[in-house]
C-alpha positions in Angstrom: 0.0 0.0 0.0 1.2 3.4 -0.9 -0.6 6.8 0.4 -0.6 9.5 -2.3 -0.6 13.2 -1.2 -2.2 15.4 -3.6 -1.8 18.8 -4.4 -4.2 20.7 -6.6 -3.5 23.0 -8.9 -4.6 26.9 -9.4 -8.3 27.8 -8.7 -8.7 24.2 -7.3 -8.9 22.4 -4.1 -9.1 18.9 -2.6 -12.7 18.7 -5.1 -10.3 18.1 -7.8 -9.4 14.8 -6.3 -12.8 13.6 -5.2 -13.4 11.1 -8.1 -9.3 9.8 -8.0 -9.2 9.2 -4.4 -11.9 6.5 -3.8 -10.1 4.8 -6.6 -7.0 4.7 -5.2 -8.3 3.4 -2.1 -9.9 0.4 -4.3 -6.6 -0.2 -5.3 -5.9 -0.6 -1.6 -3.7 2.8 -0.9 -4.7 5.8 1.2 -5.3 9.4 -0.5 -4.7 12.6 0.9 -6.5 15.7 -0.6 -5.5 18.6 1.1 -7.3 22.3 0.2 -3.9 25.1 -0.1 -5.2 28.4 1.5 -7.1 30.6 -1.1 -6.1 33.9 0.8 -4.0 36.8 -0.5 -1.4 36.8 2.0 -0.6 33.4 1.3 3.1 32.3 -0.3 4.4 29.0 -1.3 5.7 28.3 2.0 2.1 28.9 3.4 1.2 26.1 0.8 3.7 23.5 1.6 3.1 24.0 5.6 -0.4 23.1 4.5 0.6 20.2 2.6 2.6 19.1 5.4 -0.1 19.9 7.9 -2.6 17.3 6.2 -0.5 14.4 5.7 0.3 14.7 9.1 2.5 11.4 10.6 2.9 9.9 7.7 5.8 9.0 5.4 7.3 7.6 2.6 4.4 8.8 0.4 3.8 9.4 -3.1 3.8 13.2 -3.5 1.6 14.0 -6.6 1.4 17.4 -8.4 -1.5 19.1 -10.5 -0.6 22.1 -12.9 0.4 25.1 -10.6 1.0 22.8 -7.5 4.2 21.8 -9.0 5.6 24.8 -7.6 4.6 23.5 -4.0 5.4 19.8 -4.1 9.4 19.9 -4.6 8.9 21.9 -1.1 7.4 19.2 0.8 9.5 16.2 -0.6 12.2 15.9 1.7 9.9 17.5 4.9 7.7 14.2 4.3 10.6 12.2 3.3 8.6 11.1 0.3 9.6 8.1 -2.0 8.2 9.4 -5.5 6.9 12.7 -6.9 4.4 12.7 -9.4 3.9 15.7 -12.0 0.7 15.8 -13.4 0.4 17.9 -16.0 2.5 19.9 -13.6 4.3 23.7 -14.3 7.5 21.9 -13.4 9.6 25.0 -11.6 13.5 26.2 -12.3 15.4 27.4 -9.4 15.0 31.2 -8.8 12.3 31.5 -11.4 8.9 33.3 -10.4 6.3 31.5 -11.5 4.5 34.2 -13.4 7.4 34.1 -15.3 7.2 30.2 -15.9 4.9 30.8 -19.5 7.4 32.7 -21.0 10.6 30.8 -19.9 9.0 27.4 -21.0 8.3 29.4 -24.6 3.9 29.0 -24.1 2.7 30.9 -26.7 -1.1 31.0 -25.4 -4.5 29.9 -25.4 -6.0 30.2 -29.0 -9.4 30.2 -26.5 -10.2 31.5 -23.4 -13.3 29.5 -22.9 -12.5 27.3 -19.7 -14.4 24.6 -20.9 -11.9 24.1 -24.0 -8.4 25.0 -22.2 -9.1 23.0 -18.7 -12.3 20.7 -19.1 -12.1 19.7 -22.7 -12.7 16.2 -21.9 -14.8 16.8 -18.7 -18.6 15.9 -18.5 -20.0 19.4 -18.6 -21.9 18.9 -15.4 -19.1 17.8 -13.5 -16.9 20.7 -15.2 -19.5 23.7 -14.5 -19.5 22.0 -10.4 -15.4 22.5 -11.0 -16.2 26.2 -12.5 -18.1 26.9 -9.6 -15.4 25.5 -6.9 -13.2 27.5 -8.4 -10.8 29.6 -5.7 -8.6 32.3 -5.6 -5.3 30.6 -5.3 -2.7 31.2 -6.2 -2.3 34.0 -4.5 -0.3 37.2 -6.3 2.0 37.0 -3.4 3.0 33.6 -4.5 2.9 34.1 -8.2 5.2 36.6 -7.8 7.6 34.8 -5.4 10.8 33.7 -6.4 11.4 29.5 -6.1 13.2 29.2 -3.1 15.0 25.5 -3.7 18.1 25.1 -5.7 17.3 22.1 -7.2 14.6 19.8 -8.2 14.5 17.4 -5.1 16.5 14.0 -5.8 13.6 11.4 -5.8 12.2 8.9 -8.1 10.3 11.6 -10.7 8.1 10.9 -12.8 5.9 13.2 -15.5 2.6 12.3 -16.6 1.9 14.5 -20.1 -2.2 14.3 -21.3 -2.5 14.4 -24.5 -5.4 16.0 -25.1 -4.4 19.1 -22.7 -5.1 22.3 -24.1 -3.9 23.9 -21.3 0.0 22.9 -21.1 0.0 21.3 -24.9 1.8 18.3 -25.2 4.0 19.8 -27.9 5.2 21.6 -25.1 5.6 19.6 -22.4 7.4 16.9 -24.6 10.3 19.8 -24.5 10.3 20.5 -21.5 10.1 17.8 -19.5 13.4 16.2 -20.6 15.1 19.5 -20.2 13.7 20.3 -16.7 13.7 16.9 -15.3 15.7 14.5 -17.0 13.1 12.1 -18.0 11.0 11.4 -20.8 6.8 11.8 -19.9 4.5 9.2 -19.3 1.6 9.7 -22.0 -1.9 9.3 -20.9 -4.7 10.1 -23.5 -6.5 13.2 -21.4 -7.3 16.5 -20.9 -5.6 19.0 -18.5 -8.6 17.9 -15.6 -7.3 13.8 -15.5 -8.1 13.2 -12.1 -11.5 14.8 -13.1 -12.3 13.2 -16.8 -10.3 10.0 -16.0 -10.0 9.0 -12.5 -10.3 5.4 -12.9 -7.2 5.1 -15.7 -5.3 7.5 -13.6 -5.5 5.5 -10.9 -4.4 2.9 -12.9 -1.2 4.6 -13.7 -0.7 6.0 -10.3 -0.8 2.6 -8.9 2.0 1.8 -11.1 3.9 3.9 -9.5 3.2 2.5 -6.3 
């Protein structure tokens, strides 16, 4: 048995996770969803002390990361003594980089459309993506957009990247460049939109257990 911390990405909280997490817990692991504070005075350290908060005793876990939480989860690898990180779809940070600079250091070029329901929940039953609309928080904060990355290096775990295809958010064009120059590795492909653990939860769990 593994237990899998995730960390949500911007706008989100532990919602994001509620379909992935009874699924990993039929794959026989525990799941820890925590919500990052959604207030303006918040920074990244503020996010990883919440990260750290939730999991609480536990260690050796699987330390997953959603979009934007990338920035958070290389903070709270070596405080939970973690075995794996997980990027999902994840804004994989550079040391000393802000990450409202991230888009233009990584070369994205943009949305061709603004519509949320094409860029994040392409692939999401429009129910369930409208609920995710309407969840929808104010995190990050500008505080921590605007923070420089305080590690000087990726943390030196087992790392994997899982790149959807179909994510119109962080293209796979993209991410197929810059994962092997940020990290190292070459991406695991999984056929789904930038929302996975929202549109797929069953598949991801699939993969995530792989991991395990």
């Amino acid at each position: 048995m593994a237990t899998f911390v995730l960390i949500h990405g911007a706008g989100g909280s532990a919602w994001d996770w509620h379909l992935l997490v009874p699924q990993l817990r039929a794959r026989g692991h525990d799941a820890v969803a925590p919500d990052l504070p959604a207030d303006p005075s918040s920074d990244l350290h503020d996010y990883a002390d919440a990260v750290v908060h939730a999991a609480g005793e536990r260690s050796g876990v699987i330390v997953v990361a959603h979009s934007f939480g990338a920035f958070t989860a290389p903070l709270v690898t070596d405080r939970l003594r973690a075995s794996a990180l997980v990027y999902l779809s994840g804004m994989v940070p550079a040391p000393g980089e802000r990450p409202a600079d991230w888009w233009q250091h990584v070369g994205h070029e943009g949305w061709a459309d603004d519509d949320p329901f094409v860029v994040f929940y392409n692939d999401v039953p429009r129910p369930l993506a409208e609920e995710g609309l309407r969840r929808s928080r104010p995190h990050p904060s500008e505080v921590a957009n605007d923070q420089v990355w305080p590690l000087a290096a990726l943390p030196a775990v087992p790392t994997r990247f899982v790149l959807c295809t179909l994510d119109n958010c962080l293209p796979a064009a993209l991410l197929r460049r810059v994962v092997p120059e940020r990290l190292g590795v070459v991406p695991d492909e999984f056929a789904a939109g930038h929302c996975a653990a929202l549109s797929r939860p069953a598949a991801l769990a699939d993969l995530l257990h792989g991991c395990a």
